[in-house]
C-alpha positions as a Python dict, from the first residue, in 0.01 Angstrom:
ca = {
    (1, 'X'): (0, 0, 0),
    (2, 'X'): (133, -344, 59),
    (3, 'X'): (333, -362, 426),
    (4, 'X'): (254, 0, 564),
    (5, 'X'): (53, 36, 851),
    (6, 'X'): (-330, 109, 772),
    (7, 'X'): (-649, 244, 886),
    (8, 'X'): (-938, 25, 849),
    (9, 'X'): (-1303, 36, 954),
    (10, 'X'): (-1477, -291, 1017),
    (11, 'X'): (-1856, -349, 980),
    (12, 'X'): (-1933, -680, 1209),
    (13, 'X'): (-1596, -622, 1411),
    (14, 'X'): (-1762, -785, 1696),
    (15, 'X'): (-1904, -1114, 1497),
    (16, 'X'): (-1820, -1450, 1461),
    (17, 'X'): (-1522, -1429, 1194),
    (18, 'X'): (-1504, -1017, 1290),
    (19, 'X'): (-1354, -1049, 1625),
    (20, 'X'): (-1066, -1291, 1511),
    (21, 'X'): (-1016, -1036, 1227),
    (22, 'X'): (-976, -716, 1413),
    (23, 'X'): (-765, -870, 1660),
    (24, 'X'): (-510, -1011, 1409),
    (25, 'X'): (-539, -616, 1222),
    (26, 'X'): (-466, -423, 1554),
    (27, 'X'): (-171, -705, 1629),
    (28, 'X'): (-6, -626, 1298),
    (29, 'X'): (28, -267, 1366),
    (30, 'X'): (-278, -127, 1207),
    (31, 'X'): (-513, 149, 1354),
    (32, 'X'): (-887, -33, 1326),
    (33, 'X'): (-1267, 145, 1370),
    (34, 'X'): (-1539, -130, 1454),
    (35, 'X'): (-1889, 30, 1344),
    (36, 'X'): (-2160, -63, 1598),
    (37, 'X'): (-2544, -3, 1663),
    (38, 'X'): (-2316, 8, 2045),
    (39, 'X'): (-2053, 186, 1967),
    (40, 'X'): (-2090, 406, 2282),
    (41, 'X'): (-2095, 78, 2517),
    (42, 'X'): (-1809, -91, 2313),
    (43, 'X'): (-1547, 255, 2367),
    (44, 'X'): (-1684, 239, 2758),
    (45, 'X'): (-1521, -168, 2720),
    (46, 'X'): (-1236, -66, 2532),
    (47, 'X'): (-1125, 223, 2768),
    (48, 'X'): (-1162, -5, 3071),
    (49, 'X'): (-1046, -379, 2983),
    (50, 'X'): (-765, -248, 2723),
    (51, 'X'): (-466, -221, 3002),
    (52, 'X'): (-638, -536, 3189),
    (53, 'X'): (-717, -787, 2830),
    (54, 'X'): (-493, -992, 2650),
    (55, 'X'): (-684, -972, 2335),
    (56, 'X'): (-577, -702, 2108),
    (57, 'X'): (-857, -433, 2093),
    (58, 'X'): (-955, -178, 1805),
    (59, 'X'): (-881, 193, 1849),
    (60, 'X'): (-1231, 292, 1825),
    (61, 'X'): (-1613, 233, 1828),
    (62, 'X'): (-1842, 444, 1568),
    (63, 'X'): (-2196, 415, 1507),
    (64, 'X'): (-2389, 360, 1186),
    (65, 'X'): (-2525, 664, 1220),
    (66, 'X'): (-2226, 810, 1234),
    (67, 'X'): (-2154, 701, 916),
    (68, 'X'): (-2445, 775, 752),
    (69, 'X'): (-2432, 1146, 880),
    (70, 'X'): (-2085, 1219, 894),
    (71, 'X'): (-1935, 912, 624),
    (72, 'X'): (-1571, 721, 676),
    (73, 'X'): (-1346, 864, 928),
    (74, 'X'): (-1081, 1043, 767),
    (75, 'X'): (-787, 879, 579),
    (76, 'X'): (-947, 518, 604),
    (77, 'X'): (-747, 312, 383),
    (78, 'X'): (-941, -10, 406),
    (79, 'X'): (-1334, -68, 467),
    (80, 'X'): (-1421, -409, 533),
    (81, 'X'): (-1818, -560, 611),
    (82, 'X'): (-1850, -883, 747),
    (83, 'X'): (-2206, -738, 902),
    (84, 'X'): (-2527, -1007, 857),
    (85, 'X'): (-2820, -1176, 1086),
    (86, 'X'): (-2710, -1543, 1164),
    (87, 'X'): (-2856, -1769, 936),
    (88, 'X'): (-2750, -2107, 1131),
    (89, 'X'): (-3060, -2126, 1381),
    (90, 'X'): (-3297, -2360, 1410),
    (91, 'X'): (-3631, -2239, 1225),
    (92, 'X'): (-3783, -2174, 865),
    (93, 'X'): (-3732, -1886, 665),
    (94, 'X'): (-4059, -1696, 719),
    (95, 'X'): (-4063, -1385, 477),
    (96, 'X'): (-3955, -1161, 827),
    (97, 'X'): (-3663, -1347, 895),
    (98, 'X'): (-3587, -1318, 514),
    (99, 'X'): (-3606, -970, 508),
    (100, 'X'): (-3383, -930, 827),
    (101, 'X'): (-3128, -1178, 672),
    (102, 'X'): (-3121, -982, 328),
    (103, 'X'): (-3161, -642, 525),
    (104, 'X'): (-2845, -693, 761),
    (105, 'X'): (-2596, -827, 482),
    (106, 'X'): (-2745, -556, 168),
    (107, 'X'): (-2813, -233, 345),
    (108, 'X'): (-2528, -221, 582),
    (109, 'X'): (-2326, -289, 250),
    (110, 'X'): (-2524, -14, 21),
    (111, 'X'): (-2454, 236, 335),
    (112, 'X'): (-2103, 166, 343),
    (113, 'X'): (-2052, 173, -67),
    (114, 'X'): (-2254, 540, -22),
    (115, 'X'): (-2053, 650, 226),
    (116, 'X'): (-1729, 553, 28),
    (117, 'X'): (-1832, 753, -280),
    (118, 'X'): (-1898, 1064, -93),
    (119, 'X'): (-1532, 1044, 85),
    (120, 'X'): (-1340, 1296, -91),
    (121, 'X'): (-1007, 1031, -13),
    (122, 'X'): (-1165, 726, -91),
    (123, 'X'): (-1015, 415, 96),
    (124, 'X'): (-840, 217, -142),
    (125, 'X'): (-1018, -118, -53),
    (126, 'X'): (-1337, -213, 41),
    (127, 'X'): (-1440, -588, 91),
    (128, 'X'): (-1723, -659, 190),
    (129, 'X'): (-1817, -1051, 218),
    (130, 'X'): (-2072, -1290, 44),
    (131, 'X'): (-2149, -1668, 48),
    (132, 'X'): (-2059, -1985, -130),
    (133, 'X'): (-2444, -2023, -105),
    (134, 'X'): (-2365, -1819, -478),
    (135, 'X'): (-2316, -2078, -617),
    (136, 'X'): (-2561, -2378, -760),
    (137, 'X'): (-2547, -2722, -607),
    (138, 'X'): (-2426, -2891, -879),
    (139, 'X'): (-2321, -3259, -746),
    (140, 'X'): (-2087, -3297, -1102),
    (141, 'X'): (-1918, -2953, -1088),
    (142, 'X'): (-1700, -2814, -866),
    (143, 'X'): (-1683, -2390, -862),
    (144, 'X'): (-1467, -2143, -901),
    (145, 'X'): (-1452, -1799, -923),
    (146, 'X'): (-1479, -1798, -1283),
    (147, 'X'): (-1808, -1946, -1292),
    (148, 'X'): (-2134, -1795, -1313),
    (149, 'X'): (-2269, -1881, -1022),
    (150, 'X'): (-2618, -1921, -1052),
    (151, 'X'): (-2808, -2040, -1373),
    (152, 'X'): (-3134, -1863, -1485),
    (153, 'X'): (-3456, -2139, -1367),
    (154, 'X'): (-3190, -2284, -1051),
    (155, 'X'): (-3201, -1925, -838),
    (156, 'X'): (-3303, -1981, -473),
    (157, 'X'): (-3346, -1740, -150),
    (158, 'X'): (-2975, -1797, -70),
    (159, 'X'): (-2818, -1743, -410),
    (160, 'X'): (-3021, -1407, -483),
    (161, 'X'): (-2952, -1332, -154),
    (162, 'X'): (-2572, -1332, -266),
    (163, 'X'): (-2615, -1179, -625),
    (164, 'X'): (-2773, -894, -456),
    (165, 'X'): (-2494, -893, -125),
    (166, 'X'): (-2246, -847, -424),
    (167, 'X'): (-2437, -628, -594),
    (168, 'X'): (-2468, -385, -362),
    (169, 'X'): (-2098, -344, -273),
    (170, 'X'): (-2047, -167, -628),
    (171, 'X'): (-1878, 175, -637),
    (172, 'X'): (-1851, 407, -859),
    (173, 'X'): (-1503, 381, -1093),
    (174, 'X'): (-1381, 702, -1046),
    (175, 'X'): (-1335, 618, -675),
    (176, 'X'): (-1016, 369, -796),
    (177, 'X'): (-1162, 167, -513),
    (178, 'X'): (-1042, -206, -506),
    (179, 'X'): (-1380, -410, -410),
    (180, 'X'): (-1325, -776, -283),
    (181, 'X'): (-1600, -994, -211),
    (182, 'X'): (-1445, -1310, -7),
    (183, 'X'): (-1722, -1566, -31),
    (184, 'X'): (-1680, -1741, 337),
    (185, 'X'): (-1796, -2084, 425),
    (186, 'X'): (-1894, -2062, 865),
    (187, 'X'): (-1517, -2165, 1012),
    (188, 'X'): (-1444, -2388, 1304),
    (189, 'X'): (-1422, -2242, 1654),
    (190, 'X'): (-1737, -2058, 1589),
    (191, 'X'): (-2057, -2228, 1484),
    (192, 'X'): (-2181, -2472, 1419),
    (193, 'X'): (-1889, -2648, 1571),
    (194, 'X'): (-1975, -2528, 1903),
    (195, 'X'): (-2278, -2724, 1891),
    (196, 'X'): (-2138, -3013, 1758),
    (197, 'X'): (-1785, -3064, 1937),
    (198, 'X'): (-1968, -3100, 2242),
    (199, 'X'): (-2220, -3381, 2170),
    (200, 'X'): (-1963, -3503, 1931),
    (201, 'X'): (-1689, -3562, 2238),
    (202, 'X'): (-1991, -3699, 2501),
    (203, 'X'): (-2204, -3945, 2266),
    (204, 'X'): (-2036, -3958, 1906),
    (205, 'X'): (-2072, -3828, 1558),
    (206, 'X'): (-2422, -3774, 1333),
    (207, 'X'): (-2433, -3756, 976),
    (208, 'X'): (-2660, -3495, 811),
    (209, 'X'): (-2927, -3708, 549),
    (210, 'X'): (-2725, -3929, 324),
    (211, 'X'): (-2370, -3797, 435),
    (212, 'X'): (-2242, -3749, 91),
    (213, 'X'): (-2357, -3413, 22),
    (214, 'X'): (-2009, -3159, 2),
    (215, 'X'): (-1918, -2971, 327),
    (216, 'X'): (-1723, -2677, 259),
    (217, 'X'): (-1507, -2571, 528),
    (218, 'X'): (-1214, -2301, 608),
    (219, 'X'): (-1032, -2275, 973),
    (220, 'X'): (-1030, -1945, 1113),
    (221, 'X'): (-652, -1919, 1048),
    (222, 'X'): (-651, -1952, 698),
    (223, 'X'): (-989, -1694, 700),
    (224, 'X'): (-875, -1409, 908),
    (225, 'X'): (-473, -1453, 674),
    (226, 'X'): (-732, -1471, 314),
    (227, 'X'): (-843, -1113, 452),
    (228, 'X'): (-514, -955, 499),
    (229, 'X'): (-395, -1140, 189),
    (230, 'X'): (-667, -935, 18),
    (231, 'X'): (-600, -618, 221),
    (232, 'X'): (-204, -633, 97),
    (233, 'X'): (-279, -791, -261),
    (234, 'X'): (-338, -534, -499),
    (235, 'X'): (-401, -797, -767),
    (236, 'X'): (-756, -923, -577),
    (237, 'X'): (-1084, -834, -671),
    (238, 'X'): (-1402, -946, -746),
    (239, 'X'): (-1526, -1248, -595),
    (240, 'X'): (-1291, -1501, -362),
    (241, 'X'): (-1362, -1825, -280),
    (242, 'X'): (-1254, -1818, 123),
    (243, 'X'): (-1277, -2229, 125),
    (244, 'X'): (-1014, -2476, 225),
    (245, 'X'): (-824, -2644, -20),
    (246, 'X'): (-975, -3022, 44),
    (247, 'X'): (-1323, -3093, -39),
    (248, 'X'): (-1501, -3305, 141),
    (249, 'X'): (-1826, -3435, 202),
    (250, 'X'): (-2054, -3392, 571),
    (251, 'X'): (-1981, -3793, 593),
    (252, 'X'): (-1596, -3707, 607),
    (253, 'X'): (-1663, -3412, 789),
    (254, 'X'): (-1805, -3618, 1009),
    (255, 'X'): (-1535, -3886, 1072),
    (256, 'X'): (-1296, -3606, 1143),
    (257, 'X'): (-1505, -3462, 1385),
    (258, 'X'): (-1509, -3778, 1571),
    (259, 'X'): (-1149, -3869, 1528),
    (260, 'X'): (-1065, -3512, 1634),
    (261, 'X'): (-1289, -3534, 1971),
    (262, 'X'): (-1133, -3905, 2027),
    (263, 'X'): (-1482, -4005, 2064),
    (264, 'X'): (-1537, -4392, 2129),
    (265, 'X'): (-1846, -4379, 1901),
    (266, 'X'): (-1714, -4312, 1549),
    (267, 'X'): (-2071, -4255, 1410),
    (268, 'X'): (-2434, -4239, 1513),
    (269, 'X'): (-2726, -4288, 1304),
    (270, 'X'): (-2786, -4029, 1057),
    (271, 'X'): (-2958, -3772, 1112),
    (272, 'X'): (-3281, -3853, 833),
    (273, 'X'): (-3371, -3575, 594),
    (274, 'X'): (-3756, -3522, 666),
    (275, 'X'): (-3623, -3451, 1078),
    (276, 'X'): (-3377, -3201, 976),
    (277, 'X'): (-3654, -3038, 755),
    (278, 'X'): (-3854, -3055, 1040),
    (279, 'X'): (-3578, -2864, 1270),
    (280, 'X'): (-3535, -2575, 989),
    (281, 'X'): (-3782, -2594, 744),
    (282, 'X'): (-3755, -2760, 395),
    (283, 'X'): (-3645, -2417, 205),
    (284, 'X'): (-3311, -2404, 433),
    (285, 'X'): (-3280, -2764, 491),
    (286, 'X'): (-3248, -2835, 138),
    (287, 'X'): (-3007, -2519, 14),
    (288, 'X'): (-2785, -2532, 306),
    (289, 'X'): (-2780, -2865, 527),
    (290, 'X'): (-2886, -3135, 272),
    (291, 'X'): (-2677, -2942, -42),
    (292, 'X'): (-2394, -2774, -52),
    (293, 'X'): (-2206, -2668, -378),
    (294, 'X'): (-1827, -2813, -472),
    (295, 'X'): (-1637, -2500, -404),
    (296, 'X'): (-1221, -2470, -487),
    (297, 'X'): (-1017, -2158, -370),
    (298, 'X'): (-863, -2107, -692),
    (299, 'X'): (-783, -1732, -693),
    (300, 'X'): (-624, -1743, -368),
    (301, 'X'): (-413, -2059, -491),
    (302, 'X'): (-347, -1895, -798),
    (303, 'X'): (-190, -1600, -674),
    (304, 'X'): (39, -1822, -390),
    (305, 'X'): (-211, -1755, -88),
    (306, 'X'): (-49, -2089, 166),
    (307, 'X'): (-340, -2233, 336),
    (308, 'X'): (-201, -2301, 719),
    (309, 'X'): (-461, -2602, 740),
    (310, 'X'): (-505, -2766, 415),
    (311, 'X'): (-704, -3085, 501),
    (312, 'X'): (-990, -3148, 742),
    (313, 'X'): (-805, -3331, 952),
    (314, 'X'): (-554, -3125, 1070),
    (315, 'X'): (-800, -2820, 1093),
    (316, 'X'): (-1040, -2989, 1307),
    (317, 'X'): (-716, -3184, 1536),
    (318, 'X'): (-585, -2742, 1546),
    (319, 'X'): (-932, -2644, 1719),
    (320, 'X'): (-954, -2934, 1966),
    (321, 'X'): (-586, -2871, 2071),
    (322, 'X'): (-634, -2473, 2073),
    (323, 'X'): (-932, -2556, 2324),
    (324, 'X'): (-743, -2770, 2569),
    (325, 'X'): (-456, -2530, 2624),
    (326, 'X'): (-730, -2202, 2627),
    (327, 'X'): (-799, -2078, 2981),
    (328, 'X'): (-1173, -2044, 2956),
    (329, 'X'): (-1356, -2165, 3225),
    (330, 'X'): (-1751, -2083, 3154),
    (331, 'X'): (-1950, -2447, 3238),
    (332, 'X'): (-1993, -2506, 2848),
    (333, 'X'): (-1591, -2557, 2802),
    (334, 'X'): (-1538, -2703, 3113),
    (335, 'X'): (-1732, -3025, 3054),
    (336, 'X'): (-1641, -3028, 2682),
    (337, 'X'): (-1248, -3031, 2831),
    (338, 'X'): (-1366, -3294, 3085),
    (339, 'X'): (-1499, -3497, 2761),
    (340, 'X'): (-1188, -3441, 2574),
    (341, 'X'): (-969, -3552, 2864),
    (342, 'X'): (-1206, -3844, 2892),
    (343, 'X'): (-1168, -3951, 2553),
    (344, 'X'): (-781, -3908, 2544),
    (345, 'X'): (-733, -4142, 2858),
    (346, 'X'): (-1013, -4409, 2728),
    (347, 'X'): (-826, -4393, 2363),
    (348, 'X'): (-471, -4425, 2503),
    (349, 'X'): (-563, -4730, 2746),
    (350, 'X'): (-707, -4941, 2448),
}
């Protein structure tokens, strides 16, 4: 299967880690499906802006109901899900917004699974993603794939929230279908670094709480290549740690942040605890801002996956420099430029 050119439908095509993906798939030759609640809006796009764009575009729109009537177009090779409800804004987890987080990620996943079982071709791959947030927060271990991620009496929201994500991808063996489930950390040109590049680049840096809780990280890059490394590499399955290579903590996070954005204010105050508790509640304060598990890439490393940006540094100095030579103009990037260019001219007078 390895090098020949595929067709691959794509749950959350048009998300924050989707887009980058099925850009890079159509780029390499492949023939890519996006499945939409829009799909009849998104092939109206497609047919107009794909003479006109310089972004490589998927073959096709299809509905969820499409798939749940009609199952996986014929022939598909590869089904990937990246599909779920932001969990990054501001807020507490009432038991709604539970239910629409667990709802987006598990039922797109069990409709997907279905529909792969009932193919009478099954695709030879299906990922379909999860969450370091599998894993404990365990300040003296650091995880890989070959742990059990969760501990009976230590099981919150976010890590049942996962079990059952993982769970639900499960197909039946007689399908010989490959499942993958990368376990992403957010990347960098999406958020939350579009929040904090800008106030990073105009008034400095802010610590989370104490600073020395871990910050797992991956660029974009090296997340979009881990998914065609899985889509090429029979030998992956089961879970896969989609991290980079360096662990660090939100303090060091931090200072590369600031570095990165040349900002004349390496650090503010910390942010304290009780305000960011305040901001999103205590239950997602303390799982996901103020704790974060020690998470290490080792199946990718194992099997020779190279990791384009392997420290913090260099994947945060990528981003800045990406945005500088981009061409989009919207008010947002303009003044974040205008920082930038600010900062570079302040820095190189000093």
């Amino acid at each position: 299967m390895a090098g020949s050119v595929k067709n691959i439908v794509v749950g959350g095509g048009t998300g924050n880690i989707g887009r980058y993906l099925v850009s890079s798939l159509v780029k390499s030759g492949h023939n890519v499906s996006v499945i939409s609640r829009r799909a009849m809006v998104l092939n109206k796009i497609m047919k107009t802006s794909r003479s006109s764009s310089s972004h490589f575009l998927p073959q096709s729109a299809i509905s969820w109901k499409d798939i749940d009537r009609e199952g996986l177009p014929l022939d598909t090779d590869v089904v990937i899900n990246l599909t779920g409800r932001s969990i990054g804004n501001p807020g507490p987890w009432t038991n709604s917004l539970k239910k629409s987080i667990e709802s987006s990620r598990i039922d797109t996943t069990k409709r997907l699974a279905k529909a792969i079982e009932k193919s009478e071709i099954p695709p030879k791959v299906f990922i379909s993603a999860s969450a370091v947030g599998a894993y404990a927060c365990d300040p003296d271990k650091i995880y890989t794939e070959s742990d059990v991620p969760v501990t009976k009496g230590r099981e919150t929201f976010f890590t049942d929230l996962c079990k059952k994500w993982e769970e639900s991808s499960a197909v039946k063996e007689e399908c010989n279908t490959r499942v993958v489930n990368p376990r992403f950390v957010l990347a960098y040109d999406t958020p939350p670094l579009t929040t904090l590049m800008p106030q990073t680049a105009l008034t400095g840096a802010t610590e989370v709480g104490t600073g020395d809780q871990p910050f797992p990280w991956v660029h974009m890059d090296d997340a979009v290549s881990a998914v065609n490394f899985m889509i090429e590499n029979d030998s992956v399955s089961g879970p896969v740690n989609v991290v980079g290579p360096q662990i660090v903590d939100n303090s060091q996070f931090t200072e590369a942040l600031a570095d990165a954005c040349m900002s004349c204010v390496l650090k503010n105050m910390p942010l304290p605890a009780f305000v960011v508790r305040l901001l999103y509640g205590t239950e997602r304060a303390d799982n996901i801002l103020l704790d974060s598990p020690k998470v290490q890439p080792q199946t990718l490393l194992d099997l020779g996956f190279q990791f384009q940006h392997q420290t913090i540094d260099s994947a945060l100095k990528h981003v800045v420099s990406v945005l500088m030579e981009s061409k989009d103009s919207g008010f947002d990037y303009s003044a974040l430029k205008w920082a930038l260019e600010r900062n570079k001219k302040r820095k190189n007078t000093q």
